[in-house]
Residue, then its C-alpha position, 0 to 999 in steps of 0.5 A: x500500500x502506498x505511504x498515505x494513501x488509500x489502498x488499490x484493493x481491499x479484502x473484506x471479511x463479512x459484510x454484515x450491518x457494519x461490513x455492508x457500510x464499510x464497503x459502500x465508503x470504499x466503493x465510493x472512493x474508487x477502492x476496488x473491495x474484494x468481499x466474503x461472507x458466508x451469507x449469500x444474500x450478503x454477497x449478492x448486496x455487495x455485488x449490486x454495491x458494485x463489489x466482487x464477491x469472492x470465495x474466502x481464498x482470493x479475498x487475501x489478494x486484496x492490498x489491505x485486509x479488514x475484518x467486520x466479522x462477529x465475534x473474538x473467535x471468527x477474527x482468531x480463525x480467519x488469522x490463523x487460516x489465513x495465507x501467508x501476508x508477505x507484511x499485510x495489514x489486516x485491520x480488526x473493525x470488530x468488538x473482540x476480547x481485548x485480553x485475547x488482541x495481543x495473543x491474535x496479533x502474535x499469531x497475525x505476525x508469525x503468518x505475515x500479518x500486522x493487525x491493527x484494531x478499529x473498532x467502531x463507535x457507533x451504528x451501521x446507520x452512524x458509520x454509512x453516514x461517516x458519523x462513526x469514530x474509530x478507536x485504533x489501537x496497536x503499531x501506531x507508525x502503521x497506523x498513521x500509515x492508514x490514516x488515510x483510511x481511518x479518515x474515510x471511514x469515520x469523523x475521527x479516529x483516536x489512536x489509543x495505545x496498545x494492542x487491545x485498548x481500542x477494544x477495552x475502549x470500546x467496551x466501556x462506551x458499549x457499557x454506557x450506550x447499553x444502559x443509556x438504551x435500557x433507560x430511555x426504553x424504562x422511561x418510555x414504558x413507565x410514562x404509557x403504563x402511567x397514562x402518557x402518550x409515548x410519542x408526546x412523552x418522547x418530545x417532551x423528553x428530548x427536550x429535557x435534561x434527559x436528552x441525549x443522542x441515544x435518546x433522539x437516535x432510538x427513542x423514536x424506533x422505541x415509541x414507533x416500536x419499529x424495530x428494523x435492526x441498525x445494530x442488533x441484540x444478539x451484538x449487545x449481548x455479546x457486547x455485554x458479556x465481554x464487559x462482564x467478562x473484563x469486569x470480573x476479570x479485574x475485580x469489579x461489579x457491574x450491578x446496572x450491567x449484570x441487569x442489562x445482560x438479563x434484559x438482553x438474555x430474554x429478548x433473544x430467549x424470545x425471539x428478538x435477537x435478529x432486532x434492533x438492540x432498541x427493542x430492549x423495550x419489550x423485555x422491559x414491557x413483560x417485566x413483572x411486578x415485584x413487591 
């Protein structure tokens, strides 16, 4: 890849929510983006984007390397199976474990590839509309190298220092976004089951001192109960139990979050997983009443 300059190609693993948004920048910048994803519906949404969807394999001949895959244990495969990279970057765009980051960069390193972690705050909605941030960890020379990249993709990107403290970041955001999420929906169900309109109630409160940008952003899709997934459940609860995990991991209680690893556990015991991470407002709804 060219000193400062955005990359010819880019190979693309996973083309989900957040790959789909990934890949719609780079195709308009003139990238040519190599893709894979193992849902064929994804493939196709690529091609029409004006991608080349590809088997797994010929994806790794691609300049640069960005994984959007879901989980710490899918990033750990696709490094380790990968071909030999000859000094490729692969940028990791996902929430991983970040006691785990460093252990996956060795691997990367001993196959030919540097990693470097992005991690993305924000919604697939927030990150089409480059209102997204990055938080970048690892090499920093070779992340200044991909600045270029970085400022495409997001308003701003932080270099955060080591490897695993983008994710560590990130998780600490997730952690305030969740239960900024669980409160705007509480307050929603307690003002209907109070006798408020919830659409009115919703005005009132983003005019409040309640108001915030969880608030204006999926408080709508609460009151509407339109539920179309911008970033889904099942992420958050695999979001949450990450945070848990490093929560224990460092001694730490987590009262309100242990409570929202709940709330998400029985929206996807019921269904709900595939839905918007707002739709936390129907576990809260079926909560019973305790004395």
């Amino acid at each position: 890849m060219s000193t400062k300059q955005l990359p010819e190609s880019v190979g693309l693993f996973g083309l989900g929510l957040i790959g789909n948004a990934i890949a719609g920048h780079l195709i308009k910048a003139g990238v040519a983006v190599r893709g894979f994803d193992p849902d064929p519906v994804c493939m196709a949404r690529l091609e029409a984007m004006g991608g080349k969807p590809m088997a797994a394999e010929s994806v790794w001949g691609a300049d640069c390397i960005m994984s959007a895959v879901f989980s710490t244990d899918q990033l750990e495969a696709l490094v380790s199976g990968a071909p030999h990279g000859n000094g490729k970057v692969i940028i990791s765009l996902s929430t991983c474990d970040p006691s785990l980051m460093q252990g996956i960069a060795v691997a990367g390193k001993e196959n030919g590839y540097e990693l470097i972690e992005a991690p993305i705050s924000g919604t697939s909605a927030d990150l089409a509309a480059g209102d997204a941030i990055l938080l970048v960890a690892g090499n920093k020379a070779t992340a200044d190298e991909l600045s270029p990249v970085f400022e495409m993709l997001s308003r701003a990107y932080f270099h955060v220092g080591d490897m695993g403290n983008g994710n560590r970041a990130k998780l600490a955001i997730n952690l305030i976004l969740g239960l900024s999420r669980a409160a705007v929906a509480e307050g929603v169900v307690f003002a209907k089951a109070i006798g408020l309109d919830p659409e009115n109630f919703l005005q009132l409160a983003l005019q409040s001192a309640a108001s915030s940008k969880v608030m204006a952003s999926k408080g709508p899709k609460m009151v509407s109960r339109e539920f179309s997934p911008l970033g889904r459940v099942t992420q958050c609860a695999k979001d949450a139990d990450l945070i848990y995990k490093q929560a224990i991991a460092a001694g730490q209680g987590l009262p309100m979050t242990q409570r929202y690893r709940e709330l998400l556990a029985a929206s996807i015991a019921n269904g709900e997983g595939d839905l918007d991470n707002s739709a936390v407002l129907l576990a809260i709804e079926r909560t019973p009443v305790t004395s």
